[in-house]
GUBADO-964199 format. One record per atom (N, C-alpha, C): residue in three letters; atom name; y, z, x. Coordinates in pm, 1 decimal. Atoms other than C-alpha are relative to their C-alpha. Example, Ala and Ser with C-alpha at 12.3 -4.5 7.8 and 13.67 -1.06 7.14 Angstrom:
<pts>
+-----+----+----------+----------+----------+
:   r :  a :       yy :       zz :       xx :
+-----+----+----------+----------+----------+
: ala :  N :   -119.0 :      0.0 :     89.0 :
: ala : CA :   -450.0 :    780.0 :   1230.0 :
: ala :  C :    120.0 :      0.0 :     90.0 :
: ser :  N :   -119.0 :     -6.0 :    -82.0 :
: ser : CA :   -106.0 :    714.0 :   1367.0 :
: ser :  C :    109.0 :     73.0 :    -77.0 :
+-----+----+----------+----------+----------+
</pts>
This chain:
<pts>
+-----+----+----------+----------+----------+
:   r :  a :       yy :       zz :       xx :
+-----+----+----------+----------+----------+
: unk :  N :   -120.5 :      0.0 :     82.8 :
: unk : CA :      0.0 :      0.0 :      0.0 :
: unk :  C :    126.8 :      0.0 :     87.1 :
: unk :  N :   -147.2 :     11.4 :   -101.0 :
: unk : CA :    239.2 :    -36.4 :    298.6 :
: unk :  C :     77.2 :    -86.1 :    -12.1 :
: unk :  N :    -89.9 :     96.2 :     14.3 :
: unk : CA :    333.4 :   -374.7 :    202.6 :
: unk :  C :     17.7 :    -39.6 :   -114.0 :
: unk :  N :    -55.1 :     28.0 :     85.3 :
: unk : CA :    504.8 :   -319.3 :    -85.9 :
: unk :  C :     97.2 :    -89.8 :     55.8 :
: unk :  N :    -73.9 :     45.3 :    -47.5 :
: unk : CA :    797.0 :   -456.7 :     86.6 :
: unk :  C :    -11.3 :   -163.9 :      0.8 :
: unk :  N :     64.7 :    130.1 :     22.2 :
: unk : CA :    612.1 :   -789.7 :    134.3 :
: unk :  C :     11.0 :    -66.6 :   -148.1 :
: unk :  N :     -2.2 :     43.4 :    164.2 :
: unk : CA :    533.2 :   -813.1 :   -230.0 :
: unk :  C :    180.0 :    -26.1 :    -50.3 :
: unk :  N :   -116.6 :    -31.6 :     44.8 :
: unk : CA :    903.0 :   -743.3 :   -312.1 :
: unk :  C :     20.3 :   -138.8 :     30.6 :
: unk :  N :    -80.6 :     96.2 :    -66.7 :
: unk : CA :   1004.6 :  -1026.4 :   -101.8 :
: unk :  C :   -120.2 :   -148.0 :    -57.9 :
: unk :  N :     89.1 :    171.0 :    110.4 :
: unk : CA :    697.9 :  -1306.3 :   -245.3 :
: unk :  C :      3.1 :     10.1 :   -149.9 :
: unk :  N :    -32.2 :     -7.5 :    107.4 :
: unk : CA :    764.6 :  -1195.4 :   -552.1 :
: unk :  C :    135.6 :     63.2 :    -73.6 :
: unk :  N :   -127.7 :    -52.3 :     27.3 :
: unk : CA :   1156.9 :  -1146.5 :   -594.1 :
: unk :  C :     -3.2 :      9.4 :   -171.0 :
: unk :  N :      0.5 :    -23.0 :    178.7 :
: unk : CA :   1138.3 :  -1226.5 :  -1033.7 :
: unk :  C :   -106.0 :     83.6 :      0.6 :
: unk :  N :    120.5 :   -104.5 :     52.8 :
: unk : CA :    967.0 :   -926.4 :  -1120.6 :
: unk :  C :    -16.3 :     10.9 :   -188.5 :
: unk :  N :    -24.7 :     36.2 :    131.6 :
: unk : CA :   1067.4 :  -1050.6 :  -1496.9 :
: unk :  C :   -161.6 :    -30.6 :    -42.3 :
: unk :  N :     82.0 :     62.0 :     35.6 :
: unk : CA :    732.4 :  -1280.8 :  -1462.7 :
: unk :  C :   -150.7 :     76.9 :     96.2 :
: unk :  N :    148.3 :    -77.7 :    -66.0 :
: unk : CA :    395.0 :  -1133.1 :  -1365.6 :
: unk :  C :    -69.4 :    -99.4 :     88.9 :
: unk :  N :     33.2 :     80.3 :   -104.8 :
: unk : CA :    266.3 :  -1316.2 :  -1067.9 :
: unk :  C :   -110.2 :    -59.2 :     23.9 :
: unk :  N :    102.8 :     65.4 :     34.8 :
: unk : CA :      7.5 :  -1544.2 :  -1094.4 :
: unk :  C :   -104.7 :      3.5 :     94.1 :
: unk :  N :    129.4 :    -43.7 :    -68.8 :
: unk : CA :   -345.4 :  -1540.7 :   -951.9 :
: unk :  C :     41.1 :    -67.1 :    133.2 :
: unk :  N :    -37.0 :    108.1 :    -76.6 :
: unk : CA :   -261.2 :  -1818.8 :   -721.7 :
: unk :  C :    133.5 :     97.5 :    100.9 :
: unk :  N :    -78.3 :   -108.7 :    -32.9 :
: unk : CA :     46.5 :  -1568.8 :   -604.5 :
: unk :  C :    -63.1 :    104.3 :     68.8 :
: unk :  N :    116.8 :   -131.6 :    -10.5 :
: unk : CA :   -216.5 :  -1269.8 :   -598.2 :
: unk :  C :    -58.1 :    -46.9 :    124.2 :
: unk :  N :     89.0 :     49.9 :    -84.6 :
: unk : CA :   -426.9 :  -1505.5 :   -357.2 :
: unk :  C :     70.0 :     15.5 :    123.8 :
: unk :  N :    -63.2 :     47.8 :   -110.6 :
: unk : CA :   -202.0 :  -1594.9 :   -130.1 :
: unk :  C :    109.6 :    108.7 :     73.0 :
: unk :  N :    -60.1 :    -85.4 :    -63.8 :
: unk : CA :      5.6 :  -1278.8 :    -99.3 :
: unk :  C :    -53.7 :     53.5 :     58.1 :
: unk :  N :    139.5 :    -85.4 :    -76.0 :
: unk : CA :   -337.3 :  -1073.8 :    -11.3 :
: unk :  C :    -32.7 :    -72.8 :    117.4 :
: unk :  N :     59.9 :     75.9 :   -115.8 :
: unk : CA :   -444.9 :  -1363.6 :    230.6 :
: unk :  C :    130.5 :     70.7 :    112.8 :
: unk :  N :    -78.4 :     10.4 :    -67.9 :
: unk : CA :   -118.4 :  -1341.8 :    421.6 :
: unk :  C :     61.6 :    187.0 :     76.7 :
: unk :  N :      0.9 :   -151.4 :    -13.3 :
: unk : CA :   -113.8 :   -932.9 :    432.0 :
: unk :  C :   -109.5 :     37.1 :    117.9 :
: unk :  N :     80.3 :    -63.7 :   -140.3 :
: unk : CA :   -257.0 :   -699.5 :    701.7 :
: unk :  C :   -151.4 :     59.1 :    -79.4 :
: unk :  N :    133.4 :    -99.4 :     49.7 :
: unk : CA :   -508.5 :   -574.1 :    430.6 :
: unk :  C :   -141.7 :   -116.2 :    -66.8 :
: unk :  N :     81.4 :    106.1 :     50.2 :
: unk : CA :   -688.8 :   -970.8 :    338.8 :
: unk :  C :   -160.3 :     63.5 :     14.7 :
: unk :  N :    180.4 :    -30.5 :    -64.1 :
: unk : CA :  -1021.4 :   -840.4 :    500.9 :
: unk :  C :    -39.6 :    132.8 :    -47.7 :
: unk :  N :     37.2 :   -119.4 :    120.9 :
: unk : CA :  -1011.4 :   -489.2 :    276.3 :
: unk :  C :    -16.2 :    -34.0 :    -88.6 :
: unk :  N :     -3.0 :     50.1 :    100.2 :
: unk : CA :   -922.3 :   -676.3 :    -20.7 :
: unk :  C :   -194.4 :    -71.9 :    -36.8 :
: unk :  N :    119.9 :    140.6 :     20.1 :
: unk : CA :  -1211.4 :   -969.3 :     31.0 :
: unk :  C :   -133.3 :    139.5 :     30.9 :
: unk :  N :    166.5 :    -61.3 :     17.1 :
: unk : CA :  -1479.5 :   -650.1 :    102.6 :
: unk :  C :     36.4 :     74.8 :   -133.3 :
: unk :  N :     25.7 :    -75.3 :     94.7 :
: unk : CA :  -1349.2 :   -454.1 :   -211.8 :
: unk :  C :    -44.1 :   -102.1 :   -143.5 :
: unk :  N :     25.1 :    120.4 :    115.8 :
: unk : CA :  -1356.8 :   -808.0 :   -380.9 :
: unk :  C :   -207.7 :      0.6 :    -45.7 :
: unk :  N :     92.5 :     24.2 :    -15.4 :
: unk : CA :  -1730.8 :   -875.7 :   -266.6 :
: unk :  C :    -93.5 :    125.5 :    -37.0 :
: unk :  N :     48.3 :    -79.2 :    107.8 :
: unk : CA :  -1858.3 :   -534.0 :   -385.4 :
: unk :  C :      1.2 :     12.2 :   -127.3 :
: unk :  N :    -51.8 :     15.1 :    157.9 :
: unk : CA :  -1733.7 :   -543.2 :   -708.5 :
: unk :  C :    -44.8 :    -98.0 :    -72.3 :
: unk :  N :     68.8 :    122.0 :     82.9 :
: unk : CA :  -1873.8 :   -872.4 :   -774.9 :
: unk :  C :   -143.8 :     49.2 :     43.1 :
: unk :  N :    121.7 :    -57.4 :    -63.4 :
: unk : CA :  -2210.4 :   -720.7 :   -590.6 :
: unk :  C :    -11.0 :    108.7 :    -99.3 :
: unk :  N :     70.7 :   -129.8 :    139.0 :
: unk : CA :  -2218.0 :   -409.4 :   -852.9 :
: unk :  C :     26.3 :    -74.4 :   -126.7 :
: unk :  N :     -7.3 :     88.1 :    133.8 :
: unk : CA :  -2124.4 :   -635.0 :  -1151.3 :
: unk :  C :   -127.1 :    -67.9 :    -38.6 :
: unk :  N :    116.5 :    129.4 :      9.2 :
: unk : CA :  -2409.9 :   -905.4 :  -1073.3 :
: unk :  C :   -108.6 :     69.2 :     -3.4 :
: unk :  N :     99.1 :    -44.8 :     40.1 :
: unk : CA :  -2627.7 :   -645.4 :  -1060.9 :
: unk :  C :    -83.3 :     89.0 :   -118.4 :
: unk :  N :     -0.8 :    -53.7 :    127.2 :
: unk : CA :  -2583.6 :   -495.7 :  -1356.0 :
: unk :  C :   -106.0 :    -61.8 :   -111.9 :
+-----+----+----------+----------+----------+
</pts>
């Protein structure tokens, strides 16, 4: 959560909720892409096994 700051700045209209495509590309470009993509890959890993 350190780079709020980041977000602030790729997403200046905070009017419009930021689209997946947005979501993607802000996470890729962040220090945390490679936390994200393992909390991603569990989550689809406890889902599928459901």
């Amino acid at each position: 959560m350190a780079d709020r700051h980041h977000y602030a700045v790729s997403f200046p209209d905070t009017k419009t909720p930021p689209s997946s495509r947005q979501i993607v590309t802000a996470s890729l470009s962040s220090d945390a892409a490679i936390e994200s993509a393992l909390y991603l890959s569990l989550a689809y890993a406890y889902f599928y096994r459901l």
